[in-house]
C-alpha positions, 0 to 999 in steps of 0.5 A: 177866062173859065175856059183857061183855067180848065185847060191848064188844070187839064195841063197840070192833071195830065203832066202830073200823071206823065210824071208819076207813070215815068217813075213807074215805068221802070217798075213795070217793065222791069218786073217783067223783063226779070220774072219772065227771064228767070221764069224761061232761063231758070225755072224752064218754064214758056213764055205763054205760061208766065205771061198767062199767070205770073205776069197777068194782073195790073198793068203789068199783063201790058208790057210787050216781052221780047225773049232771045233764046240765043242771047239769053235775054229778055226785053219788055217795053211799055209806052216809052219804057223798056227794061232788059234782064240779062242771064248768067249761067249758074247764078240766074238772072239781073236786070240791068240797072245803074250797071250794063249788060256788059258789067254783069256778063264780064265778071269772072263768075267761078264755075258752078259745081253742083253735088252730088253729080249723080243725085237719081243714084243716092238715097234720099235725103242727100239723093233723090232715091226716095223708099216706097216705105211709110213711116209709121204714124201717118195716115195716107189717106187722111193726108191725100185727101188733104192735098187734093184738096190743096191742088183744087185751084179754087178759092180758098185753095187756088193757084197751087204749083206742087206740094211737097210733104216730109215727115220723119225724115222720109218725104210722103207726099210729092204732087205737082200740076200737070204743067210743073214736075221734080225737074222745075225750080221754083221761085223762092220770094222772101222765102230767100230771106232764111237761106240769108240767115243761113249764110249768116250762121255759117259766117258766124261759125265760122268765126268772121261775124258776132251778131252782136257787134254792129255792123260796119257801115263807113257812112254810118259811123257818125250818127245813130245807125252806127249802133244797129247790130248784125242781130236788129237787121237779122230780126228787123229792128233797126230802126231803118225807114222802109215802107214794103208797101207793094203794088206802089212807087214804095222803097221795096218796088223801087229797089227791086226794079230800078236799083242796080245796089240794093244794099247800098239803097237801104244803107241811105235810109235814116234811122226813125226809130232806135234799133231793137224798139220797132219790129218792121218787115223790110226786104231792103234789110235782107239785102243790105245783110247780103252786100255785108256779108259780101264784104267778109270776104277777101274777093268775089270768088269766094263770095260767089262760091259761097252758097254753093259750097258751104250750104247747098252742096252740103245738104244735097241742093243741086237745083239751087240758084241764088240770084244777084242784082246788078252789082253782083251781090245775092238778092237775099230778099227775093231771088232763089230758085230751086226744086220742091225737093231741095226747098224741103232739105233746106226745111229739114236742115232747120228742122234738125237744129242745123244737123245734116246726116251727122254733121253740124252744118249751122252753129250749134244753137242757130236754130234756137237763135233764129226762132227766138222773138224779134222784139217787137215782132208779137211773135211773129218773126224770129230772125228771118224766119216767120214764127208761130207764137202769135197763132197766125196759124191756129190750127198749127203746133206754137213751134211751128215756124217757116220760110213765106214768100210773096204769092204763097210760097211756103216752107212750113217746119214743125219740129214736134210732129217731125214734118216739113211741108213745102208749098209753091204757086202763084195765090193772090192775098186771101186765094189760099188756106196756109192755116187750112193746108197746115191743119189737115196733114197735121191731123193725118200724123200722130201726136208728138214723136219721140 
């Protein structure tokens, strides 16, 4: 009798276990059929140096990779699990979920036309014809000493990819690994986040969204989320469920890896709080911003075209790549690529109020918008952009406010010491300094401009 009860407690443990790491399968596998895809495809980077860093931790490090240069395909399987992420030619790469391959390679993707067409022969900001001169103020060695402390690639200041610093305008420093240069694109994580609240402002100037009205979500319309503004989701107070708990089976894991709608996703969630009331980080939110915004246009052309020409042509973005899940809307949490140098002319287009060599690119008044606290948030967050107000960075001016991404991805904007400091890699939680960064090439500048 004892002999049966262990073993069907044995059974239940291990069918349990089978269960759970079913649900999980397709998490593992599609991390890192995705990442490697757009690690090879977008970013022209090896397969040896993505799964030697990138993917090399949990169990991810054990899923078995297949790429196809020809077919532009990556396939990763584990135990029984595989998951495949497919690239398309100017927009990326998608994993293939709840649509197939064919669905996502047979929509009529407009043709990607970058500006400007010869970048080496304009100068900077909107070519990349950079002056020998330094401006004033600044003192070089101060601020080399700071990034050479930075590249180290040990604790506290592991794991960095590039540096890019630029103040007054004028970029002064510009440092990659030996293994990266100007030409890679770099991987964006939630940094994506403050290019949506881009997008956002430009349809506002445009007059096709008042962030103030709520949102127009049919399956809303009869409870209580039908109060919940474009501004609660910009600020992420909702009131939406969300757990943006990673490393688990959470609502953002889910979404990223097993769902082929990520807005639709998070339009399910019910309401646990009342919007404005609660301040609660959710890269669903993001998204579900993203499908709406996909919904102000008359078709998926302009949809697609939009970020090119509207924003990143605009500011002299060439590198930039916006990828998008499976039903083809951007993955505004998470998914953007570019180089260091365009990831700063996104930091100084915010850090001008929206202005780009003359022209209002973003609506007057966007940029005080977006750094305005989200009730709730302690000062934290603005409206898609991460603030300073709390002093989660003490040794960094209060109005300081920047694009973070997973794994230490950093556009750092400080209006009153003119700079903009851009920092890419791949850090575990507590492997780099932002604070520690930040306070040295502060330091290497004078005080306020004026």
């Amino acid at each position: 009798m004892k002999k049966r009860i262990i073993i069907s407690l044995v059974i239940i443990i291990l069918t349990g276990a089978v269960y759970y790491l079913n649900l999980l399968m397709p998490i593992i596998t599609g991390y890192a059929a995705k990442n490697l895809a757009s690690g090879v495809f977008v970013a022209g980077r090896t397969q040896i140096s993505m799964e030697s860093e990138d993917l090399n931790f949990s169990v991810i490090k054990l899923a078995e990779n297949t790429v196809d240069a020809e077919a532009h395909t990556v396939t990763s399987r584990f135990l029984w699990g595989e998951s495949t992420a497919v690239y398309v030619n100017g927009y990326g790469c998608t994993l293939v979920k709840d649509f197939t391959a064919q669905d996502i390679l047979g929509r009529d993707y407009p043709e990607v036309t970058t500006f400007p067409e010869n970048p080496d022969t304009i100068p900077w900001p909107m070519g990349s014809l950079i002056s020998d001169s330094v401006p004033s103020g600044i003192n070089m060695d101060q601020l080399e000493k700071s990034l050479k402390q930075a590249m180290a690639d040990t604790i506290p200041y592991k794991g960095t990819f590039a540096l890019m610093v630029v103040y007054k305008g004028q970029p002064v420093a510009e440092v990659y690994r030996d293994d990266f240069s100007s030409k890679n694109r770099f991987l964006s994580w939630s940094m994506a986040k403050s290019f949506t609240n881009a997008l956002v402002g430009l349809k506002v100037k445009s007059g096709d969204i008042d962030i103030n009205k709520p949102v127009e979500i049919t399956e809303w319309e009869n409870d209580e989320r039908r109060n919940i503004t474009w501004n609660n989701l910009l600020h992420m107070n909702s009131g939406l469920e969300w757990n943006e708990s990673y490393g688990n089976l959470s609502d953002v894991t889910v979404m990223l890896h097993k769902v082929g709608d990520m807005g639709a996703y998070t339009a399910e969630k019910d309401v646990a709080y009342p919007p404005d009331s609660v301040w609660s980080y959710s890269s669903g939110t993001t998204n579900l911003v993203c499908k709406l915004l996909r919904n102000t246009f008359e078709d998926d052309q302009e949809f697609y075209k939009y970020p090119r020409e509207a924003l990143f042509n605009k500011i002299g973005m060439k590198s930039a790549v916006f990828e998008m899940d499976a039903s083809g809307t951007f993955v505004g949490s998470s998914y953007l690529y570019a180089s260091m140098r365009d990831f700063a002319r996104f930091g100084m287009l915010y850090l001008n109020n929206g202005i780009w060599e003359g022209e209002q690119i973003l609506p007057e008044g966007w940029v005080e918008y977006t750094t305005q606290i989200a009730k709730g948030s302690k000062g934290q967050y603005g409206a898609f952009f991460w603030l300073n107000r709390s002093g989660d960075l003490p040794d960094a001016p209060e109005d300081t406010f920047l694009c973070r991404g997973h794994d230490g991805q950093f556009i750092v904007i400080i209006p009153s010491k003119d700079l903009v400091i851009v920092r890419t890699g791949y850090s575990k939680k507590g492997e780099f300094d932002l604070n520690g960064l930040v306070k040295g090439i502060v330091d290497s500048v004078s005080n306020k401009t004026t």
